[in-house]
N, CA, C and O atoms as CSV, one atom per row, in Angstrom:
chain,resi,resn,atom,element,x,y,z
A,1,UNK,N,N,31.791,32.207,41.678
A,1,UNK,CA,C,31.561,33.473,41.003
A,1,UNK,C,C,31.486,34.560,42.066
A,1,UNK,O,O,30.680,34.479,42.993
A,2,UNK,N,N,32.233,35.459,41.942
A,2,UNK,CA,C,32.156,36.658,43.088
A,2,UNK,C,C,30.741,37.812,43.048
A,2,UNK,O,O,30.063,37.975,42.033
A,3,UNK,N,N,30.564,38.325,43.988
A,3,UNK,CA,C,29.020,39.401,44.018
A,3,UNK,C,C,29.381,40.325,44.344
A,3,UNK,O,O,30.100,40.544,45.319
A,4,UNK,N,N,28.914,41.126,43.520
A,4,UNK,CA,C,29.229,42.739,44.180
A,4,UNK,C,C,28.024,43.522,44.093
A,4,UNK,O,O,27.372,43.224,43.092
A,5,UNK,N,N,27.448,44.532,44.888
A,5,UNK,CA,C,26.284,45.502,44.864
A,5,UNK,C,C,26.106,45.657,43.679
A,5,UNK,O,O,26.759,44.986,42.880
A,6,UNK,N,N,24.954,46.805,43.159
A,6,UNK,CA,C,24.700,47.414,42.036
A,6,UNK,C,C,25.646,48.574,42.248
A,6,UNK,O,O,26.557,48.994,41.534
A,7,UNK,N,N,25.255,48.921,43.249
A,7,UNK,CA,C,25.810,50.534,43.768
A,7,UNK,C,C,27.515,50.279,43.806
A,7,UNK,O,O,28.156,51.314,43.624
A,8,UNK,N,N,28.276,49.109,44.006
A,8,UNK,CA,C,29.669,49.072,44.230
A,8,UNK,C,C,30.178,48.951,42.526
A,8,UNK,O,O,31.231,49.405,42.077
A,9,UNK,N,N,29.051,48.169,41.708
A,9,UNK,CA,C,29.480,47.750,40.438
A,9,UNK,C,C,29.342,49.111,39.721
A,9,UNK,O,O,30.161,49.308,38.823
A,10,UNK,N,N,28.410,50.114,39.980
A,10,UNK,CA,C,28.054,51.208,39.412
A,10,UNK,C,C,29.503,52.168,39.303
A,10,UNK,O,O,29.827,52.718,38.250
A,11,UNK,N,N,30.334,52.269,40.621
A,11,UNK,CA,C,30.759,53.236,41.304
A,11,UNK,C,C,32.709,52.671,40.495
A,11,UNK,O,O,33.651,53.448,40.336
A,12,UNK,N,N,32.697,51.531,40.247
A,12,UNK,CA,C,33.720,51.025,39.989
A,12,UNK,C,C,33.905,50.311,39.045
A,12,UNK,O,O,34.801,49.468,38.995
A,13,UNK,N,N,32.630,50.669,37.663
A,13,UNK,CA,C,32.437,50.181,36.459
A,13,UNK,C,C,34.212,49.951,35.788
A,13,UNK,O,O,34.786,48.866,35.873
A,14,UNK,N,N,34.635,50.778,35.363
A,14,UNK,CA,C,35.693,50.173,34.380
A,14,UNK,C,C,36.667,49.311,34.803
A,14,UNK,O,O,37.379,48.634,34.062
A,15,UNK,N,N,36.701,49.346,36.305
A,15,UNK,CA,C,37.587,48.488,36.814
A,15,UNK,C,C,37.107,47.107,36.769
A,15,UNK,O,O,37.947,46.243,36.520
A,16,UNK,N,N,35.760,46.717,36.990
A,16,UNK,CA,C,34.979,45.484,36.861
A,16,UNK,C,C,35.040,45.064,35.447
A,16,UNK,O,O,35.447,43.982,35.025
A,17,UNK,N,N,34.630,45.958,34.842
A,17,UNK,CA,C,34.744,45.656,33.034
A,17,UNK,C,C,35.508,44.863,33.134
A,17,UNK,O,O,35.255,43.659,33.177
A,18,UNK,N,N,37.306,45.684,33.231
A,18,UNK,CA,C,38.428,45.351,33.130
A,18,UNK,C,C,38.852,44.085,33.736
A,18,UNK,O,O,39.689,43.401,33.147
A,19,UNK,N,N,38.331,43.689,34.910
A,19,UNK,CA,C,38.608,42.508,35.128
A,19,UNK,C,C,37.909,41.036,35.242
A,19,UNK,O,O,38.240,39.916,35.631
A,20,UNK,N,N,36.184,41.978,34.410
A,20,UNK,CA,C,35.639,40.427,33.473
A,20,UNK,C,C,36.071,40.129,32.484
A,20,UNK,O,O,35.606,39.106,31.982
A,21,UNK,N,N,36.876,40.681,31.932
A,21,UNK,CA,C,37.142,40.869,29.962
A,21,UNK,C,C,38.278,40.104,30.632
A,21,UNK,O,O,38.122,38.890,30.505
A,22,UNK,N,N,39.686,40.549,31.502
A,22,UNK,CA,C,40.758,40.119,31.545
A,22,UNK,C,C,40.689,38.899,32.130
A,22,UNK,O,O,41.751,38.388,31.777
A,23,UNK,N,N,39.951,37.873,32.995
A,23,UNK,CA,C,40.297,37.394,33.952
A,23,UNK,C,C,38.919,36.428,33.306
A,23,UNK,O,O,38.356,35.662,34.088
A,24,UNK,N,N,38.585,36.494,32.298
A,24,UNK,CA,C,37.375,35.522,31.686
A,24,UNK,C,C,36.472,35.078,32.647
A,24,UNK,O,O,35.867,34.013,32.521
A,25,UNK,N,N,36.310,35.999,33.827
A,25,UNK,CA,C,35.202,35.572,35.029
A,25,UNK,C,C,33.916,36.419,35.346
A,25,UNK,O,O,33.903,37.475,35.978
A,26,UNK,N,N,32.761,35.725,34.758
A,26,UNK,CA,C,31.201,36.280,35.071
A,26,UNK,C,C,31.726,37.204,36.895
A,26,UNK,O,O,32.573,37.258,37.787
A,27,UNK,N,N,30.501,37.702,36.431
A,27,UNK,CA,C,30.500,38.896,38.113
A,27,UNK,C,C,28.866,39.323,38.242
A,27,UNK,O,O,28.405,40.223,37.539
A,28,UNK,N,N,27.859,38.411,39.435
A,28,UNK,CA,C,27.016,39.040,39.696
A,28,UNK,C,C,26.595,39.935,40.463
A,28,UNK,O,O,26.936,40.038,41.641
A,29,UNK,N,N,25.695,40.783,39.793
A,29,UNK,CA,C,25.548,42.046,40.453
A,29,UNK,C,C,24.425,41.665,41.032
A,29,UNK,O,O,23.503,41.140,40.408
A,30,UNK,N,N,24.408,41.991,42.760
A,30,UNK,CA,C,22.921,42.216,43.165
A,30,UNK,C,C,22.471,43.062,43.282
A,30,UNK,O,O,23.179,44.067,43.332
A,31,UNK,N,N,20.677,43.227,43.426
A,31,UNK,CA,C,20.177,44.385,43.488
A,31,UNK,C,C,19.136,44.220,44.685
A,31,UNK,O,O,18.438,43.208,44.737
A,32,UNK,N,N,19.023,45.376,45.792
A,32,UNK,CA,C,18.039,45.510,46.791
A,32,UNK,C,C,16.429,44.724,46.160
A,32,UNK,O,O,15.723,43.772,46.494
A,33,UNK,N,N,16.418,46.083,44.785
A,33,UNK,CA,C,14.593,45.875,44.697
A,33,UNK,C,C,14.486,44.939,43.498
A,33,UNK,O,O,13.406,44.702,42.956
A,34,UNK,N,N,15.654,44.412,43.102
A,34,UNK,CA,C,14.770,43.195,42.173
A,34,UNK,C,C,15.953,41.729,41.730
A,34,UNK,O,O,16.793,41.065,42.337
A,35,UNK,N,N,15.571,41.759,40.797
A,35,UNK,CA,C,16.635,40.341,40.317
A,35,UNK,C,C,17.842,40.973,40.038
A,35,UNK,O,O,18.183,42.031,39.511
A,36,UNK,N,N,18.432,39.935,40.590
A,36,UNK,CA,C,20.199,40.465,39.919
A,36,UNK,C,C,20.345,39.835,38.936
A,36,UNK,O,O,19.404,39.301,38.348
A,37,UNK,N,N,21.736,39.764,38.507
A,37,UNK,CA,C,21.951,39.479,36.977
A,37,UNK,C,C,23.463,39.691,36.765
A,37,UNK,O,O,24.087,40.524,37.422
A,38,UNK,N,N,24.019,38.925,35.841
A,38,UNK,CA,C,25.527,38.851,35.216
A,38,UNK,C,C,25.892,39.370,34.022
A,38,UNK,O,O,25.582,39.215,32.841
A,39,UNK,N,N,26.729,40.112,34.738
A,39,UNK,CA,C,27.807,40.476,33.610
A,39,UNK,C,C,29.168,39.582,33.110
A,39,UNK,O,O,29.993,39.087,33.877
A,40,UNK,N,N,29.186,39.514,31.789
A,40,UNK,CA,C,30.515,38.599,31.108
A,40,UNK,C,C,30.810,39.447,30.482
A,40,UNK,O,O,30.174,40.493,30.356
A,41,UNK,N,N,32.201,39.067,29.779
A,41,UNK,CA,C,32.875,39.354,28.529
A,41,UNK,C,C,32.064,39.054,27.402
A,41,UNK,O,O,31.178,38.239,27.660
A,42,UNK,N,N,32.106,39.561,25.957
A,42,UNK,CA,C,31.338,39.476,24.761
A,42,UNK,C,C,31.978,37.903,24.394
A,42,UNK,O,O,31.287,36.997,23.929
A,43,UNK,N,N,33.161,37.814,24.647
A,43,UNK,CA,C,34.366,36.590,24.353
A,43,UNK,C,C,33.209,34.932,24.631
A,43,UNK,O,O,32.609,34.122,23.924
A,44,UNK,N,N,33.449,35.188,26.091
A,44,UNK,CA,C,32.757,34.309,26.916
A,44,UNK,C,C,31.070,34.286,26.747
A,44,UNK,O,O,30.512,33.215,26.989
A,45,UNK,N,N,30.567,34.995,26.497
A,45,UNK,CA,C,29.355,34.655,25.851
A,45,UNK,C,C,28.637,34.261,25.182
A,45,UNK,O,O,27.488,33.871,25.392
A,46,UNK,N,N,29.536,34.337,23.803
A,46,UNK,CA,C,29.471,33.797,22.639
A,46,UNK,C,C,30.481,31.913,22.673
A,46,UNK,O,O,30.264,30.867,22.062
A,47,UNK,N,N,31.181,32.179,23.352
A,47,UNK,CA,C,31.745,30.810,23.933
A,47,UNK,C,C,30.272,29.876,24.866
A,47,UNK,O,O,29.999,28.723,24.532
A,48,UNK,N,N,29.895,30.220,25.406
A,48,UNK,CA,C,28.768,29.916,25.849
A,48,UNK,C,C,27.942,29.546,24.870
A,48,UNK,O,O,28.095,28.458,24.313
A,49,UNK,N,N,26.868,30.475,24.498
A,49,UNK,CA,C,26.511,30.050,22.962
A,49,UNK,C,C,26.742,28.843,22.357
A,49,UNK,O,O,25.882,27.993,22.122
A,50,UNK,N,N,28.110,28.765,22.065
A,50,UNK,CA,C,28.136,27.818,21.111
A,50,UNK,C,C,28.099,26.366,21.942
A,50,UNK,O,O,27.472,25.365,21.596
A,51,UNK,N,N,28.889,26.510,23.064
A,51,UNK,CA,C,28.715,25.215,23.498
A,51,UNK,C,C,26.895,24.938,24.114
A,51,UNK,O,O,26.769,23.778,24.507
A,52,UNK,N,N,25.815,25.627,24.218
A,52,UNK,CA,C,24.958,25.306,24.281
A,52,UNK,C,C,24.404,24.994,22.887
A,52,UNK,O,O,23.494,24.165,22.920
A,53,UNK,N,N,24.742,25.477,21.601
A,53,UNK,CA,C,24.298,24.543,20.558
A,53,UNK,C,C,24.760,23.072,20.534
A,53,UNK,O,O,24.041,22.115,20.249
A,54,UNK,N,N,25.640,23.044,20.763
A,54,UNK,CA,C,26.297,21.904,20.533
A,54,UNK,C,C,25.401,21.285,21.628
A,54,UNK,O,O,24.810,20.322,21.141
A,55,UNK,N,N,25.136,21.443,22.698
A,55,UNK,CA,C,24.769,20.769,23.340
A,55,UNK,C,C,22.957,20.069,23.219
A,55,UNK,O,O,22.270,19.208,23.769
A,56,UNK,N,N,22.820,21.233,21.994
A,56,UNK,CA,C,20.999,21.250,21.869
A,56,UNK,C,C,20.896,20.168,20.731
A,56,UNK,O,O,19.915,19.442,20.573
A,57,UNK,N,N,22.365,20.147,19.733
A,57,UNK,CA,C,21.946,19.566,18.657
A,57,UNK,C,C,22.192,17.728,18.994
A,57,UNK,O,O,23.263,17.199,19.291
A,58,UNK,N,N,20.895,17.071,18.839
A,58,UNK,CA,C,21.610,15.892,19.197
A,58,UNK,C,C,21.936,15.218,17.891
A,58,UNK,O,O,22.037,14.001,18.046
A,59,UNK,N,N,22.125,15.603,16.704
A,59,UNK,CA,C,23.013,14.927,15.715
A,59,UNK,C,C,24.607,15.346,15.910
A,59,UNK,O,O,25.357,14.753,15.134
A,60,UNK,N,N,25.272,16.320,16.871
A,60,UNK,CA,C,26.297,16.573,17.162
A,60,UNK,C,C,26.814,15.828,18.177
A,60,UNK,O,O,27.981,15.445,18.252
A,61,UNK,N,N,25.659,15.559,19.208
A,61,UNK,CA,C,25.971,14.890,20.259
A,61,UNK,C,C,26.544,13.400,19.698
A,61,UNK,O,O,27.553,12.741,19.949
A,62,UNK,N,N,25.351,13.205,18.788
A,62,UNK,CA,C,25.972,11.301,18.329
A,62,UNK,C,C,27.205,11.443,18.181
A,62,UNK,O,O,28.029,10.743,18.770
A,63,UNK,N,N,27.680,12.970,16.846
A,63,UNK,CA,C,28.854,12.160,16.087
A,63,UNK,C,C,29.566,12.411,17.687
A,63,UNK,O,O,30.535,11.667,17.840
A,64,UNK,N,N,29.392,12.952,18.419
A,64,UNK,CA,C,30.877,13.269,19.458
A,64,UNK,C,C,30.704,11.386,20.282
A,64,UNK,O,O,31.619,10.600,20.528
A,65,UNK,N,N,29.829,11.280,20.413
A,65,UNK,CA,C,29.172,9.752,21.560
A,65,UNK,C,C,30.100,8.877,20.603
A,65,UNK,O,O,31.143,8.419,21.069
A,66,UNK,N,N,29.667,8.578,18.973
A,66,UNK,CA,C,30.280,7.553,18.367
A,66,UNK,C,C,31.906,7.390,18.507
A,66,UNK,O,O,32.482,6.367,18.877
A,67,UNK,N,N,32.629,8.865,18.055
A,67,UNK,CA,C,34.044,9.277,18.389
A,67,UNK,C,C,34.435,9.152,19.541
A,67,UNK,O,O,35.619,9.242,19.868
A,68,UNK,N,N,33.566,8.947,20.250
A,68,UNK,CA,C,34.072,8.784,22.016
A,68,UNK,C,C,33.946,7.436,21.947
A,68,UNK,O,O,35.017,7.061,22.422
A,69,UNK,N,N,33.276,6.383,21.637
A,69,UNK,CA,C,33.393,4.865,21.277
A,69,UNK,C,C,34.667,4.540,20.788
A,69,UNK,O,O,35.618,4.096,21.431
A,70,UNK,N,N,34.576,4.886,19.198
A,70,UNK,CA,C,35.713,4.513,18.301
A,70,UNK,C,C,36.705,4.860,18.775
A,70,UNK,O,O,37.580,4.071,18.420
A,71,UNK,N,N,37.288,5.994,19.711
A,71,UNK,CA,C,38.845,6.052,20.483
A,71,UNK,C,C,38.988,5.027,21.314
A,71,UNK,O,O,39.917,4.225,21.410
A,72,UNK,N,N,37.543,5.157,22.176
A,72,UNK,CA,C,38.400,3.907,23.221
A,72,UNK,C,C,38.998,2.948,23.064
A,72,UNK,O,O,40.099,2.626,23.509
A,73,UNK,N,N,37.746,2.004,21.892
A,73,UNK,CA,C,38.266,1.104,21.141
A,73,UNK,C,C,39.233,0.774,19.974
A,73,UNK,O,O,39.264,-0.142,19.151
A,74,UNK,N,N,40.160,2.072,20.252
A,74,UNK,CA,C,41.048,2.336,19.451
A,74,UNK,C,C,40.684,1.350,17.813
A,74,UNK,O,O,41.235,0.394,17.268
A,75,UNK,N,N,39.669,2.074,17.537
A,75,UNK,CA,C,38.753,2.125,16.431
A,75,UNK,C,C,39.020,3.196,15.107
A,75,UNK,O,O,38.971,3.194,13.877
A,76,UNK,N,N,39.256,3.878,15.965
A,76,UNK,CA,C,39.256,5.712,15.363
A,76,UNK,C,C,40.180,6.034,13.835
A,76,UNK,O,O,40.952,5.216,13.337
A,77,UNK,N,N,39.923,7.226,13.340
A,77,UNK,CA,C,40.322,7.341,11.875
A,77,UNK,C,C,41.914,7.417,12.454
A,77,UNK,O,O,41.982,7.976,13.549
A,78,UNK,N,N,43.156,6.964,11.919
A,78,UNK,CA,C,44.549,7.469,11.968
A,78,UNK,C,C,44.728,8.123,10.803
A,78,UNK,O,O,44.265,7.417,9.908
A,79,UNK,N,N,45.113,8.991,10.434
A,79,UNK,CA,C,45.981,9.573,9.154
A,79,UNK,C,C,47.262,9.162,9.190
A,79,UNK,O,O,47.907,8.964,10.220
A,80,UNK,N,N,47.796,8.976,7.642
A,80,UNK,CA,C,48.798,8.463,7.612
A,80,UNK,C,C,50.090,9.536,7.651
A,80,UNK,O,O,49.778,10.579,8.225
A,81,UNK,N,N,51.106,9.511,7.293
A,81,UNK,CA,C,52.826,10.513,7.865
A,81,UNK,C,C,52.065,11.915,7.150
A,81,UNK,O,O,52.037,13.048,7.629
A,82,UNK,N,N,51.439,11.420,5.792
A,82,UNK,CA,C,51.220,12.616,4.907
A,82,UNK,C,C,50.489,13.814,5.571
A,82,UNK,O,O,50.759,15.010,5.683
A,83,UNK,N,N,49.365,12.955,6.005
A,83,UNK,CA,C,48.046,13.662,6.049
A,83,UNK,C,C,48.800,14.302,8.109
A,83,UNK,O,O,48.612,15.414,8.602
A,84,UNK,N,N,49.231,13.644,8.475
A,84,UNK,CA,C,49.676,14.155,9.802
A,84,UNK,C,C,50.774,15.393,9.893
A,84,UNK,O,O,50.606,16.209,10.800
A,85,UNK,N,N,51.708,15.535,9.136
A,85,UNK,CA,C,52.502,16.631,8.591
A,85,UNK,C,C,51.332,17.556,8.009
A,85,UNK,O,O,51.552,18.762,8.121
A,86,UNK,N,N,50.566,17.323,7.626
A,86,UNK,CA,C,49.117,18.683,6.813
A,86,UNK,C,C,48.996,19.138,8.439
A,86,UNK,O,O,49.325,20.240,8.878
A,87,UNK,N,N,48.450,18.029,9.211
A,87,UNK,CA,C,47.816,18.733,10.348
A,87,UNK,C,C,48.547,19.608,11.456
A,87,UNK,O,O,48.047,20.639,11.906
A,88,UNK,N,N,49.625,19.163,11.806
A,88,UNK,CA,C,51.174,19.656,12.467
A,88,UNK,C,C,51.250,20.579,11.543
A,88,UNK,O,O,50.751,21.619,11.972
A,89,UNK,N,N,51.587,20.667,10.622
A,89,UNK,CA,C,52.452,21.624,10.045
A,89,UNK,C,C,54.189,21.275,10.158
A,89,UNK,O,O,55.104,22.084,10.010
A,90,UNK,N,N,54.270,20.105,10.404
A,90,UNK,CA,C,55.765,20.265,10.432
A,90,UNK,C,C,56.379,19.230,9.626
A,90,UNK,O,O,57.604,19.181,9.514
């Protein structure tokens, strides 16, 4: 993750915007007299978010643990031509 001043992030705001939003990469700002802190995209934040629910809920965690079983052991649900043309689209 790259660092830039307060005073450099201040001075060169839209360009930083512009290339956390574009370039989907956090940017911390430091500061002399106290804690620094990150700036993201709204995108990536909410991407964040969710993968920390997922990560909090452990009835999500099972079903993903069980599905990670049942593939290996090539266990897992197949759909048949029908239901696979629904999912493709083709």
């Amino acid at each position: 993750m790259n660092s830039v001043s307060v005073n450099k992030f201040r001075d060169n705001l839209k360009s930083f915007v512009e290339q956390i939003v574009g370039n989907h990469e956090p940017l911390k700002v430091t500061r002399r007299s106290g804690e620094d802190f990150i700036v993201m995209s709204a995108e990536d934040w909410e991407r964040e978010q969710e993968t920390l629910y997922i990560l909090q809920n452990t009835n999500l965690m099972k079903q993903i643990a069980d599905s990670l079983n049942t593939h290996g052991e090539n266990k897992g649900y197949k759909p048949n031509k029908e239901e696979m043309g629904e999912i493709t689209g083709l």
